[in-house]
C-alpha positions in Angstrom: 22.2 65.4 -12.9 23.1 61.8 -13.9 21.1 60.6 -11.2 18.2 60.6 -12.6 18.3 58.8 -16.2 19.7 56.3 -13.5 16.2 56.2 -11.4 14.3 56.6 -14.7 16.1 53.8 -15.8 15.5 51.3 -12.8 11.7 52.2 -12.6 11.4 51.0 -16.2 13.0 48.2 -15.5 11.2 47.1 -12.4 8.4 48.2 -14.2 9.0 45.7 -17.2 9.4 42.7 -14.7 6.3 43.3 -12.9 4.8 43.7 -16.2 5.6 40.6 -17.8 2.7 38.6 -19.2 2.1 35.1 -17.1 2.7 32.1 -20.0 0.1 30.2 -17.5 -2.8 32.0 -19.5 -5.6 30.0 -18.1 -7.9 30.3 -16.4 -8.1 27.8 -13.5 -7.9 26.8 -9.6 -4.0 27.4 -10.1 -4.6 30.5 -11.8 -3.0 34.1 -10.2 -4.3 36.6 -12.3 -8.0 35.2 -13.5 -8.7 32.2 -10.9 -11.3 30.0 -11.5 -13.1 26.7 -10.2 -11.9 24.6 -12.8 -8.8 22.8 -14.7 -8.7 24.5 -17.8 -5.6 23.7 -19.6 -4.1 21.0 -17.7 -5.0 17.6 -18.3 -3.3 13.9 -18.0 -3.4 10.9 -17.0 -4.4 11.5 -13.2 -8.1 12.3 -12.1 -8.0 16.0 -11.9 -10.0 18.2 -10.2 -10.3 21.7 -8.4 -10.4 21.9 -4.6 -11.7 24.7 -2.6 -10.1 23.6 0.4 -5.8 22.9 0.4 -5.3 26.2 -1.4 -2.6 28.4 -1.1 -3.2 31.2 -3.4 -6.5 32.4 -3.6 -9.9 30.3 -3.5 -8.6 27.0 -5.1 -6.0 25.2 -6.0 -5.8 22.2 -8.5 -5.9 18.2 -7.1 -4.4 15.3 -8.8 -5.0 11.6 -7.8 -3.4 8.6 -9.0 -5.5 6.0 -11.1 -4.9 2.0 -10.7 -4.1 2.3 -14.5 -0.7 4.1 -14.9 -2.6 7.3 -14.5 -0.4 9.4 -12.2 0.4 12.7 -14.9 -0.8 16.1 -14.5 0.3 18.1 -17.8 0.3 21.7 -19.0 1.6 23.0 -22.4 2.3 26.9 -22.8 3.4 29.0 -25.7 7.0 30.3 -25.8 9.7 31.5 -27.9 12.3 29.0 -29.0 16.0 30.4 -27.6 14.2 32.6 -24.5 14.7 31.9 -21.0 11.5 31.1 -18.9 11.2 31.3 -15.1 8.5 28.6 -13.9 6.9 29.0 -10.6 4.5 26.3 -8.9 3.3 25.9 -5.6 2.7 22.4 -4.7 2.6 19.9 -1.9 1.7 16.3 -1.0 -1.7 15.1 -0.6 -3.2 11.4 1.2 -0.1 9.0 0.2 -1.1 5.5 -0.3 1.9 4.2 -1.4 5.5 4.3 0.9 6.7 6.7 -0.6 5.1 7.3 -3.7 7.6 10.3 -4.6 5.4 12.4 -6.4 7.6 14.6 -8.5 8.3 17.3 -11.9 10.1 15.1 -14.5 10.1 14.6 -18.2 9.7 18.1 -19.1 9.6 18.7 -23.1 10.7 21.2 -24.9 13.1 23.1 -22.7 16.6 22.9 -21.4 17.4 23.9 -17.8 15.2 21.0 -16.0 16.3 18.8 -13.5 13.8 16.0 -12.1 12.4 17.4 -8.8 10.9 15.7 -6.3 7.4 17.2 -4.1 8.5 16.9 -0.5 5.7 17.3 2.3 2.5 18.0 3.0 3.4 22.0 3.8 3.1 24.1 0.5 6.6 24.7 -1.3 7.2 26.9 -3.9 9.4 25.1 -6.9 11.1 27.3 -9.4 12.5 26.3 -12.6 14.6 28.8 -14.7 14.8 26.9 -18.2 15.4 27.6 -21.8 12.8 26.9 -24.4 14.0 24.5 -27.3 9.9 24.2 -28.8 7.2 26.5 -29.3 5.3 24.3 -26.8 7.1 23.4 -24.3 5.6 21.0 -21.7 5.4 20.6 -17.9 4.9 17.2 -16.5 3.9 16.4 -12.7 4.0 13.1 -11.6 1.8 12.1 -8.5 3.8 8.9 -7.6 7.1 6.9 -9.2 6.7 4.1 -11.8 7.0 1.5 -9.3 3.5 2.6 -8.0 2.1 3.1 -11.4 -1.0 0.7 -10.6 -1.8 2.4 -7.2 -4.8 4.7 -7.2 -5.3 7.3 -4.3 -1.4 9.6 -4.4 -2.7 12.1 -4.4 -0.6 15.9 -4.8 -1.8 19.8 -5.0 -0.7 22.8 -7.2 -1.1 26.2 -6.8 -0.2 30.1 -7.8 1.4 28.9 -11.2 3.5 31.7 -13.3 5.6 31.2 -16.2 7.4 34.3 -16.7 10.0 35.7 -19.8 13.3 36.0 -18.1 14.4 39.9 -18.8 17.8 40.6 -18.4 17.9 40.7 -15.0 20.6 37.8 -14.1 22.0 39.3 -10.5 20.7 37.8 -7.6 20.6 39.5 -4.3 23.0 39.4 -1.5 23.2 36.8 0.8 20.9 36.9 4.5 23.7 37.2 7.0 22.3 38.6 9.7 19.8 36.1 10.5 18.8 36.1 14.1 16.1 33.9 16.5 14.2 35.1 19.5 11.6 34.4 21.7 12.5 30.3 21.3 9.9 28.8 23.1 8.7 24.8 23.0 6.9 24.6 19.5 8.5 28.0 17.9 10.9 31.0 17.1 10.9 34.4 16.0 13.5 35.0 13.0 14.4 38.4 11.5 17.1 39.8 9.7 18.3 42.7 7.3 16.8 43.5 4.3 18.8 42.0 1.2 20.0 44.1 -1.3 19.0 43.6 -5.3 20.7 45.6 -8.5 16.9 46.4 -9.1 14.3 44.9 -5.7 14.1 42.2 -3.9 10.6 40.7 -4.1 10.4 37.9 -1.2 12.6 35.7 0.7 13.1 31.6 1.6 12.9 30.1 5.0 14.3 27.1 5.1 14.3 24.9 8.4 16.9 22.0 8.6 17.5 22.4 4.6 13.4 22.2 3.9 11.7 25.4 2.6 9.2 26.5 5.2 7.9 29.7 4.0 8.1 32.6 1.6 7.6 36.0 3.9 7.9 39.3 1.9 8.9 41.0 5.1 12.4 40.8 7.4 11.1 38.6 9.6 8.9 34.9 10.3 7.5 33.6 12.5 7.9 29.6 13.0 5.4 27.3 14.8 5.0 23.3 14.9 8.1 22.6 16.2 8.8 20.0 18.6 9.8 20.7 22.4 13.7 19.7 23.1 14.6 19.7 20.0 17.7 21.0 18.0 16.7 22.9 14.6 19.1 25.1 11.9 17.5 27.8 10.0 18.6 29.9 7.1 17.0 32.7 4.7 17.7 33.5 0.9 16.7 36.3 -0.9 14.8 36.5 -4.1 14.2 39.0 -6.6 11.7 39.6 -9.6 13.4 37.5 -11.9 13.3 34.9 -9.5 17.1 34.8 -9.0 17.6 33.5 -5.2 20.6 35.0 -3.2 23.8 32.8 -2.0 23.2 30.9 1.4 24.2 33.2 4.2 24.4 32.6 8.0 22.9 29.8 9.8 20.9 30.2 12.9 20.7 27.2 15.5 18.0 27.1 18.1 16.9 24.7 20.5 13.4 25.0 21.5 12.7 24.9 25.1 11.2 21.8 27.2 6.9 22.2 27.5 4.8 22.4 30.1 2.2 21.9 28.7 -0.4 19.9 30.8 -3.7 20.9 29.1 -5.9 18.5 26.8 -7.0 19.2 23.6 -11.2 19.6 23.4 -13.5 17.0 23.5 -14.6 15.7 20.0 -18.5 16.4 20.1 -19.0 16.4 16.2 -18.3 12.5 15.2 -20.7 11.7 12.8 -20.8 8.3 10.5 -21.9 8.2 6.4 -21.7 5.3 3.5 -22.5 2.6 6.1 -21.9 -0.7 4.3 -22.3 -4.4 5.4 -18.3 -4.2 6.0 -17.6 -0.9 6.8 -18.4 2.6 8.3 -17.0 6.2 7.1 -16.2 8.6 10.5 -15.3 12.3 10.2 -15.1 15.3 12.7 -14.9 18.8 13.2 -10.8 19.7 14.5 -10.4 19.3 17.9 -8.8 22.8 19.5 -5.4 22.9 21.7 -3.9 25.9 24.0 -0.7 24.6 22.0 -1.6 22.1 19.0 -3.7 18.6 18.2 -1.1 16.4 16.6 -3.6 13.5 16.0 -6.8 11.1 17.1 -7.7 8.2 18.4 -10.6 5.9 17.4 -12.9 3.8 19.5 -14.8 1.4 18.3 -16.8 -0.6 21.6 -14.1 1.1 23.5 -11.0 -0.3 21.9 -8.7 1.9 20.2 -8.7 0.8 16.4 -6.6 3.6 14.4 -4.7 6.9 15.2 -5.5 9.7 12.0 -4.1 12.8 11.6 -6.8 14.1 10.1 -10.5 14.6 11.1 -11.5 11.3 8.7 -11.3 7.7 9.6 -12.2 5.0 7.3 -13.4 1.5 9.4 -12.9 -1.8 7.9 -13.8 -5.7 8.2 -17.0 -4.9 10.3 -19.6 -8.3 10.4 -22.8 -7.8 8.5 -25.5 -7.0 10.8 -24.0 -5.8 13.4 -24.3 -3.3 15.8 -21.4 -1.2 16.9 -20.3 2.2 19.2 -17.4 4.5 17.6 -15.9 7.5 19.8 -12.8 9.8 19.0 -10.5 11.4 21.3 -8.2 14.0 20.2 -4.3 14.1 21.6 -1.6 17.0 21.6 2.0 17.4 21.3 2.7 16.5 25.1 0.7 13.4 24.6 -2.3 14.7 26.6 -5.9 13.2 25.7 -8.9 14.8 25.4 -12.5 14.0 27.4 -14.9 11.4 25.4 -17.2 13.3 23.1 -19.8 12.0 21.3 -20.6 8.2 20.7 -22.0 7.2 17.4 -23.5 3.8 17.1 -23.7 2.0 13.8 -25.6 -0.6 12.4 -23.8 -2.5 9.5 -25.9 -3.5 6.6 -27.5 -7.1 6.0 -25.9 -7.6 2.7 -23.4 -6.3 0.3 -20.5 -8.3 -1.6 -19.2 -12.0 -0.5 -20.4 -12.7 2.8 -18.1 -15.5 4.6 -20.4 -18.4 6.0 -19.8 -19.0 9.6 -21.5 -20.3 12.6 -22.4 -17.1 13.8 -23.9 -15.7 10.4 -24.9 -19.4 8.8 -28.8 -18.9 10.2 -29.2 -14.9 8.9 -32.0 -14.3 6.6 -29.6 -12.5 4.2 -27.2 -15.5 3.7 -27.9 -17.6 0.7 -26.7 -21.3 0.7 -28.0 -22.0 -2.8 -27.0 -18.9 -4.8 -23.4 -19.3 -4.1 -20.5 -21.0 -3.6 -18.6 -21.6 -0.6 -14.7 -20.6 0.2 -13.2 -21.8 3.6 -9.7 -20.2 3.9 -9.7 -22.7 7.5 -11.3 -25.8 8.0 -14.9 -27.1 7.7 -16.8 -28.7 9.7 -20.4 -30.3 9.1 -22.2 -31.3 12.0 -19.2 -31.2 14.2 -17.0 -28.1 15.2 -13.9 -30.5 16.4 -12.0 -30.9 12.6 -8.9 -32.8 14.3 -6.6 -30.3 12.0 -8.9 -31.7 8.6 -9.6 -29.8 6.1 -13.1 -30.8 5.8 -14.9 -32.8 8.7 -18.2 -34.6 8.3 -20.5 -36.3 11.3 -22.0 -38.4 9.1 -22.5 -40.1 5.9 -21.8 -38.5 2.6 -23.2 -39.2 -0.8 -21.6 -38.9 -3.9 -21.9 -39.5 -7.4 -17.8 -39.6 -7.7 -14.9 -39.0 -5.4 -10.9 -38.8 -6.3 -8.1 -39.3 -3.9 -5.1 -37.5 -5.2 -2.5 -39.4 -2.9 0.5 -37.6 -1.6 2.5 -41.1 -1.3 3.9 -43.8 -3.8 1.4 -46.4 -5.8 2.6 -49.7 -4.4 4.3 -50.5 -7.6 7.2 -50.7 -6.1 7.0 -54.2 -4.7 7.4 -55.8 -8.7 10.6 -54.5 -8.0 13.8 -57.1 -8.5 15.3 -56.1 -4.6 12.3 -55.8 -2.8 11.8 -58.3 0.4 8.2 -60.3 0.2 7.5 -61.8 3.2 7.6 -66.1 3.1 3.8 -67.4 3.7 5.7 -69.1 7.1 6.5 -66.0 8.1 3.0 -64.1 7.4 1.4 -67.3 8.9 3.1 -66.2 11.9 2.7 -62.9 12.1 -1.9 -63.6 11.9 -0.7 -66.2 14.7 1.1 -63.6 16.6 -1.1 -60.3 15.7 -4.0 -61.4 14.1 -4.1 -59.4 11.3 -2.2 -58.9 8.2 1.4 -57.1 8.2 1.4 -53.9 6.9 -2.2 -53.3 7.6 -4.4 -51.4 10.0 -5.6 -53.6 13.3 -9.0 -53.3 13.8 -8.0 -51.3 16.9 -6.2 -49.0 14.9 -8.7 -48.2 12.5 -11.4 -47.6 15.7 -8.7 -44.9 17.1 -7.8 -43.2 13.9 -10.4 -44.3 11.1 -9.0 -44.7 7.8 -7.6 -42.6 5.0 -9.2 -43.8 1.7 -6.3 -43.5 -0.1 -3.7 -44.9 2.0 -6.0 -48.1 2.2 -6.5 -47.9 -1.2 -2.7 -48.2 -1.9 -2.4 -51.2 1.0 -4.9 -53.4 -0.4 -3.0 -53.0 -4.1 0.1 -54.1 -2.0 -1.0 -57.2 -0.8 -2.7 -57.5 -4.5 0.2 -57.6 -5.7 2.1 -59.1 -2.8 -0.6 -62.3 -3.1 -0.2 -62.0 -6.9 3.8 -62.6 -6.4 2.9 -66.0 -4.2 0.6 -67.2 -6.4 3.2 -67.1 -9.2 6.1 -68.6 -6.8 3.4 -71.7 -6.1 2.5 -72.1 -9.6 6.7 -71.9 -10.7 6.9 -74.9 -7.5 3.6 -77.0 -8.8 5.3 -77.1 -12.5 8.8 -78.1 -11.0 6.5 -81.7 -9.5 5.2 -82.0 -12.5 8.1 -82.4 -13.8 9.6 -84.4 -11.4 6.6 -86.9 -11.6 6.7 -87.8 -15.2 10.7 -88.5 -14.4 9.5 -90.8 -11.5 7.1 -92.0 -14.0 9.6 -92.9 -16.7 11.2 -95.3 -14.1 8.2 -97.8 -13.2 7.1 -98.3 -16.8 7.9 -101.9 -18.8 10.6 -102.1 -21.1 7.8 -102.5 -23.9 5.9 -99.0 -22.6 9.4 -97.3 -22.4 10.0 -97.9 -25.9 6.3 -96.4 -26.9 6.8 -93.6 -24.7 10.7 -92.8 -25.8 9.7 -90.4 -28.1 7.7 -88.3 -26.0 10.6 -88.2 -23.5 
């Protein structure tokens, strides 16, 4: 007879649990109960939007994509009782990464205790639970698409999905521990798991597949079945139970399976749908319909005028530093798992456009129509040559005469100042005499054999011919020093073949 208050009593209770009113009142692409194609009640600082197709619950699913400007946040406040436990549940998963890694993650959560900083892992969507304790009437979740030290990268991109934020009843037992996991049927690229069905003081609700420590999927069944694994390779697998409260069992046995070596010998279709869109003077947008395998397409190649230029994933391609004008032939080829190629499909041939941004001037482009000389300036990150294409290693290279209204030499080398110095060694005029004797030109200056081979460096001349200014300007004042020395030693001489008489005139001048 006590039996059944007992049953009464765990009907009400499951009952109550799967009863419990979702916090996540919205409605939105992340939505359970009342989905819709928008983002009602999440906002931040990312570029938020609903997308129809990476959901995992329903229709939709939300998007959030990093902004060059610190905007990597997706938000979402709910209404809760201060002191009550909360179990949060959020699907998410990672989307096109520009940065590596961006380590998009839940942090700074508000209002609650029981949060730890959680990073998103992979591109396979992962359900994230959080069992917390509500300190605010509004507490907030925080998702972050990428860490602070990408804050001014745009394009990290993440998903969420099947959001519920559910009262914690008092339902605090978790059920037992998977340990009678098993594999069969291991083949190159899967396995079968099953096990028993866990036990739960009042139901279990799912279970966790986790593949070398990674959650893989969330079966409601005894059993899963894994694909996408790799031929020859070692992998360990384990299952937790959950139950309604979302209290996840112990760890229980560990299953280790080594899939088989393939065979597989067959290439993936032929890509027949390449197409081409947004065709700029630089650049060319490809996309695809999937390729099909009798196993599985792991990735592309991309052609462009038959040599290979990227390998995507995906069925999208973006082509870059294409020449204005220009005509070019793109082809795909899809590749599987055993590294086998697919058959040429379609070839799409692009024309890039005549104009569009900075256009470099070269001599293949200098003649186009769509260049302009006179409406802007020119940037060489090489050398330049005008009327010549030999620059000898010169920045700038002229065959010709150039006219200018000014022109300043900022010299790498010393001004010639140096020779006013007290220790420097000036040649004597014998010894210069000799030299024009020997060589026939001044030392320390260009012959005119020299200058034929090599021309001259403006500069550099500029700072000889100061040199021997001021090498000439050091003679002249040794010569003028020697001419005032005669002088003096002819009025001595002087003194000496005057008359007694004159000598007595002159002996107050000396």
């Amino acid at each position: 007879m006590k039996s059944v208050p007992l049953l009464l009593l765990a009907m009400c209770l499951i009952s109550t649990q799967m009863g419990a009113q979702n916090a996540h009142t919205h409605a939105n692409a992340a939505s359970i109960e009342n989905e819709a194609n928008s983002v009602t009640g999440w906002s931040g600082g990312a570029v938020i939007s609903s997308d129809a197709s990476e959901s995992q619950h329903g229709s939709f699913s939300i998007r959030a994509v990093s902004t060059a400007s610190n905007g990597r946040t997706l938000t979402y406040t709910y209404n809760a009782q201060i002191g009550v436990q909360y179990t949060i549940r959020i699907w998410a998963k990672e989307g096109p990464q520009v940065s590596n890694p961006a380590a998009p993650a839940f942090a700074v959560w508000s209002g609650m205790t029981g949060f730890t900083t959680t990073l998103i892992r992979g591109t396979d969507w992962a359900e994230y639970v959080f069992n917390v304790t509500a300190t605010s009437t509004s507490p907030l979740i925080r998702i972050y698409t990428s860490n602070a030290a990408t804050s001014s990268t745009a394009g990290n991109t993440i998903f969420i999905d099947n959001v519920s934020i559910l009262r914690v009843n008092s339902d605090s037992a978790p059920p037992s521990a998977v340990t009678t996991l098993a594999a069969t049927g291991t083949t190159a690229t899967g396995t079968q798991l099953s096990w028993s069905a866990s036990t739960d003081n009042i139901g279990v609700t799912g279970y966790q597949v986790f593949r070398n420590g990674t959650q893989i999927g969330t079966p409601v069944g005894t059993a899963y079945t894994v694909t996408g694994l790799t031929q020859s390779t070692s992998y360990a697998f384990t299952v937790r139970a959950v139950d309604a409260a979302g209290n996840v069992s112990a760890a229980g046995n560990t299953v280790n399976v080594t899939t088989t070596q393939g065979t597989d010998s067959a290439p993936p279709s032929a890509v027949t749908t390449l197409t081409a869109t947004g065709t700029t003077a630089t650049g060319t947008q490809l996309s695809w319909s999937a390729s099909t395998d009798n196993i599985g397409v792991t990735g592309y190649q991309v052609f462009r005028n038959g040599t290979q230029i990227g390998t995507p994933v995906g069925t999208a391609y973006t082509v870059t530093g294409l020449t204005q004008s220009t005509s070019y032939a793109f082809t795909v080829r899809a590749v599987d798992a055993a590294g086998n190629v697919s058959a040429a499909g379609n070839t799409v041939n692009v024309t890039t456009q005549g104009s569009g941004g900075i256009v470099d001037y070269t001599s293949q482009n200098a003649n186009l129509a769509s260049v302009d000389w006179q409406a802007r300036n020119v940037f060489a990150a090489q050398t330049l040559g005008i009327g010549t294409t030999d620059t000898q290693g010169y920045a700038l290279a002229v065959a010709g005469n150039v006219l200018a209204e000014s022109v300043k030499i900022a010299l790498q080398t010393n001004w010639p100042d140096y020779v006013f110095d007290k220790d420097y060694s000036l040649y004597s005029l014998e010894e210069v005499e000799r030299f024009i004797i020997e060589k026939g030109y001044l030392p320390g200056l260009p012959s005119a054999d020299e200058v034929k081979d090599n021309g001259i460096d403006v500069g550099e001349m500029n700072a000889l011919l100061l040199k021997k200014i001021e090498e000439i300007t050091l003679y002249v004042i040794q010569q003028d020093k020697k001419i005032k020395e005669l002088e003096k030693k002819g009025k001595r001489l002087e003194f000496f073949h005057v008359t007694p008489e004159q000598r007595k005139r002159n002996k107050s001048t000396y």
